[in-house]
C-alpha positions in Angstrom: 134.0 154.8 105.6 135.4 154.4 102.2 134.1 151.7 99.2 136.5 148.6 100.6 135.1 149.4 104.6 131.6 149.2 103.5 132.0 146.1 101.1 133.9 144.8 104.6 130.9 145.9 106.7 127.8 144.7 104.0 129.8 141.2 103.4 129.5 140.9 107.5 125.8 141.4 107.6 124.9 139.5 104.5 126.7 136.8 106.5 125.7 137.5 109.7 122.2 137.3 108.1 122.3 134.5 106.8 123.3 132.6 109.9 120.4 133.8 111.4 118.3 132.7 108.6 119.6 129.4 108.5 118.1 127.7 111.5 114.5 129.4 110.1 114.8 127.8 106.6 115.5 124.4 108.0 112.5 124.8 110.3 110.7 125.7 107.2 112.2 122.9 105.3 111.0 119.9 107.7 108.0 121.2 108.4 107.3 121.2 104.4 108.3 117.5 104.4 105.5 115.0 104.5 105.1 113.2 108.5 105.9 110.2 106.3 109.0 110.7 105.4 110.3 112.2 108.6 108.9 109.1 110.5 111.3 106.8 108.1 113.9 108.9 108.8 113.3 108.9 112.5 113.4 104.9 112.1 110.3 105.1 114.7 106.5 105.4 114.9 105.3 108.2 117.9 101.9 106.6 118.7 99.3 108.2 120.7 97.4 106.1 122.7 94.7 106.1 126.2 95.5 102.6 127.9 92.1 103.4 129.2 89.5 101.4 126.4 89.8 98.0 127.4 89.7 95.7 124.7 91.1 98.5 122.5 93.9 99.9 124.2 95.2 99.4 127.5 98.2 98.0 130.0 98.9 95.2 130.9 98.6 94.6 134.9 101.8 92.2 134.8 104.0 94.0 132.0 102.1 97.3 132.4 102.8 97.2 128.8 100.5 98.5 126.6 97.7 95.2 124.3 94.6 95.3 122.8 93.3 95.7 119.3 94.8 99.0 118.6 97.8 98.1 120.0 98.6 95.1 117.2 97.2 97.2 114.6 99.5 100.1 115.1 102.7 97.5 115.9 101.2 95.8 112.8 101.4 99.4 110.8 105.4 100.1 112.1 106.5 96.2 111.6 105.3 97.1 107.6 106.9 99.9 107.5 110.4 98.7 108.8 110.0 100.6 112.0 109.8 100.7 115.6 107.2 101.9 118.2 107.2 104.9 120.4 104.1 105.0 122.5 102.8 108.3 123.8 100.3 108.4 126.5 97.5 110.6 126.0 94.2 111.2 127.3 90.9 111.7 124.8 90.5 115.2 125.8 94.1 115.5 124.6 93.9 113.9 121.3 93.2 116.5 118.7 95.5 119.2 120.8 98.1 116.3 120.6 98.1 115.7 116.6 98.0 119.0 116.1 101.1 120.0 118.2 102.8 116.9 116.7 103.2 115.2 119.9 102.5 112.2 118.1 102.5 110.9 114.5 99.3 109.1 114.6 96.8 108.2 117.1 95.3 104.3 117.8 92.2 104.7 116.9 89.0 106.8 118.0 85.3 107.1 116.9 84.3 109.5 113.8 82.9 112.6 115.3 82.4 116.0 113.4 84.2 118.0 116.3 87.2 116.1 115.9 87.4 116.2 112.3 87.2 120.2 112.4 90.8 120.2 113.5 91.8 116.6 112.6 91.9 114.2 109.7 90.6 110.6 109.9 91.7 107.8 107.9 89.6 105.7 106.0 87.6 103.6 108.7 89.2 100.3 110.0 86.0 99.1 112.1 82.4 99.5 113.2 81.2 99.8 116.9 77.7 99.4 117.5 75.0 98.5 119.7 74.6 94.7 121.1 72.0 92.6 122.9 73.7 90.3 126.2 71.6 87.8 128.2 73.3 84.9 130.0 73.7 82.1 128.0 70.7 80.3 129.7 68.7 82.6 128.3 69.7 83.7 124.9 68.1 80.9 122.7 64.9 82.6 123.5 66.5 85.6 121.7 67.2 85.0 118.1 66.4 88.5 116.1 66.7 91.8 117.5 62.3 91.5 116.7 62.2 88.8 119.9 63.4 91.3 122.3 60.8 93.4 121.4 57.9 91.4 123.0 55.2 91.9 126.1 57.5 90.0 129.3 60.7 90.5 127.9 62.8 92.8 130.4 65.5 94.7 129.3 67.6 96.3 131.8 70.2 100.0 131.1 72.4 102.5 132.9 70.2 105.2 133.3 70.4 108.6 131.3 72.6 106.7 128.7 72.7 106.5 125.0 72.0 102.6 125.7 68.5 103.8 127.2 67.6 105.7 124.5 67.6 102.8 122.2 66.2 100.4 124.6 63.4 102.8 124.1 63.4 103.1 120.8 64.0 99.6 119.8 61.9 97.6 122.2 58.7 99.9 122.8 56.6 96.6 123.6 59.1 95.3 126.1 59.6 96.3 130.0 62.7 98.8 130.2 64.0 98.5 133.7 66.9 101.6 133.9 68.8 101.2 136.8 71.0 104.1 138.3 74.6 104.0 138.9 76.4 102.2 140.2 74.5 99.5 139.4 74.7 98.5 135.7 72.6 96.7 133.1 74.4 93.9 132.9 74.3 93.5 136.4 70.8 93.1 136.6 70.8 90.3 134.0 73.7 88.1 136.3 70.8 88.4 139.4 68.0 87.5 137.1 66.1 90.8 137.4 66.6 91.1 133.3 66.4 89.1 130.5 68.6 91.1 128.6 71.0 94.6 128.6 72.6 96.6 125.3 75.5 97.9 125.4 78.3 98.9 122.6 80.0 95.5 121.3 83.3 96.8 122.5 82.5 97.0 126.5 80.6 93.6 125.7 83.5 91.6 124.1 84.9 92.1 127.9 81.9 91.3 129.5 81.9 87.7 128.3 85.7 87.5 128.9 84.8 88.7 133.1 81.6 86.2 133.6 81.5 83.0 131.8 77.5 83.3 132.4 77.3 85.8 129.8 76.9 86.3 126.0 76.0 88.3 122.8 72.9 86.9 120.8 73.7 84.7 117.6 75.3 85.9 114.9 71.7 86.9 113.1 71.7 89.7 115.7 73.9 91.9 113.8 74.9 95.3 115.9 72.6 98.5 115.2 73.6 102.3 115.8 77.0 101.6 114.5 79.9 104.2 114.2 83.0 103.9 112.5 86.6 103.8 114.6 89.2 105.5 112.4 92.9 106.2 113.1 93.7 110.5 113.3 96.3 112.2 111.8 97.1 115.7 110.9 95.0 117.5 108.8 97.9 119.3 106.9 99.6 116.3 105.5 98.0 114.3 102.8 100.9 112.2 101.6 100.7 110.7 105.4 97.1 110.3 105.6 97.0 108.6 101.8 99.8 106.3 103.0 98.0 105.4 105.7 94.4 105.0 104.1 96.2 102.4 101.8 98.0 100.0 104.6 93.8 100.3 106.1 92.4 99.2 102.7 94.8 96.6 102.3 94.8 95.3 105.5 90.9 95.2 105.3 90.7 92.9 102.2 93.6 90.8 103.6 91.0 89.8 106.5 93.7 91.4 108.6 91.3 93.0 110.9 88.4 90.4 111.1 91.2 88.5 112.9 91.8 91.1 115.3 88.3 91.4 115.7 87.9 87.6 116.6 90.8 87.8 119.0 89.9 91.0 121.1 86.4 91.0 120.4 84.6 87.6 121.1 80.9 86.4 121.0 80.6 84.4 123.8 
């Protein structure tokens, strides 16, 4: 092979090379781009979500479309960003695995736990769920602090070998705690009359008083206790996306944009 055959044959592989190489550095390239701008370019919004957490997230049983809280918030989120919605369906064992593969861009919103942020990154939170007294509405002026539960005669009935029982407990050590096994259900036992009242997390009560019109929270002095904070998830790799969103949160906090969507999903009585 003289000089001119092997410029021939290093020109070839240089080429030959680089045409493998290429589809690598574009991998390389939009994987180094932030999630935000590849979900402008995408002109769409992948949106992980359970349908499962009634008033929060799930179908619809006319439209099996997807409504609750979550859902406006996240239409809410694309509709400012000049965007569409592409739902995913997910399940919550699913959710960090699902971020992390980028099965989804974002996902509608979850409670802050330590596991999940070891692989996940949470945005600034956009709510508080917490613990809540319900007694039918016969009952509940008789109820006016969390301090009037607490009292000889009062009966207060939880789901046995729940989180709800534990604070029954610890909250009301004067009153009769009545825990009733599965399937029966605290706030069964208040619609018979066998308890004065049963806790539960304000989200599964905002759909108890929607089911029985006999039902309702305490007054608004009764302020939830044991809260957590719901947060929406994102990648833990991509802080231009996670800053974008913490900002639409913030400013959608001090527009009262969520304390609307908390009066409409998640009433008092």
């Amino acid at each position: 092979m003289d000089r001119r055959d092997l410029a021939k044959f290093v020109g070839v592989g240089l080429i030959g090379g680089a045409a493998l190489a290429a589809p690598q550095v574009a991998q390389a390239q939009q994987a180094s781009r932030s999630r935000l701008a590849q979900i402008l370019e995408r002109g769409a919004l992948r949106v992980g979500t359970t349908g499962d957490f009634n008033p929060m997230s799930f179908r619809d049983t006319g439209s099996n479309e997807y409504q609750g809280f979550d859902i406006d918030a996240m239409k809410a989120l694309a509709a400012d960003m000049g965007i569409r919605v592409e739902w995913v369906a997910t399940e919550w064992a699913q959710l960090v695995a699902g971020i992390a593969a980028g099965r989804f861009d974002i996902f509608s919103g979850a409670s802050v736990n330590v596991a999940r942020a070891r692989t996940a990154a949470f945005s600034v939170p956009y709510f508080e769920a917490g613990t809540v007294p319900v007694a039918t509405k016969a009952a509940a002026p008789r109820f006016t602090s969390w301090g009037a539960i607490n009292a000889d005669g009062v009966r207060v009935a939880v789901s046995m070998g729940t989180v709800f029982e534990e604070q029954a407990r610890a909250h009301f050590p004067r009153a009769q705690i009545r825990s009733v096994q599965a399937p029966a259900t605290g706030f069964q036992e208040v619609l018979a009359g066998r308890a004065d009242i049963t806790i539960t997390s304000n989200v599964e009560a905002s759909t108890l008083v929607r089911r029985f019109d006999q039902l309702t929270l305490l007054g608004a002095d009764v302020q939830p206790r044991n809260k957590r904070p719901f947060a929406y998830v994102v990648a833990q790799d991509d802080f231009t996306w996670l800053n974008f969103v913490n900002t639409w949160v913030t400013l959608k906090k001090i527009e009262g944009y969520f304390d609307a969507l908390e009066a409409r999903w998640l009433p008092r009585s």
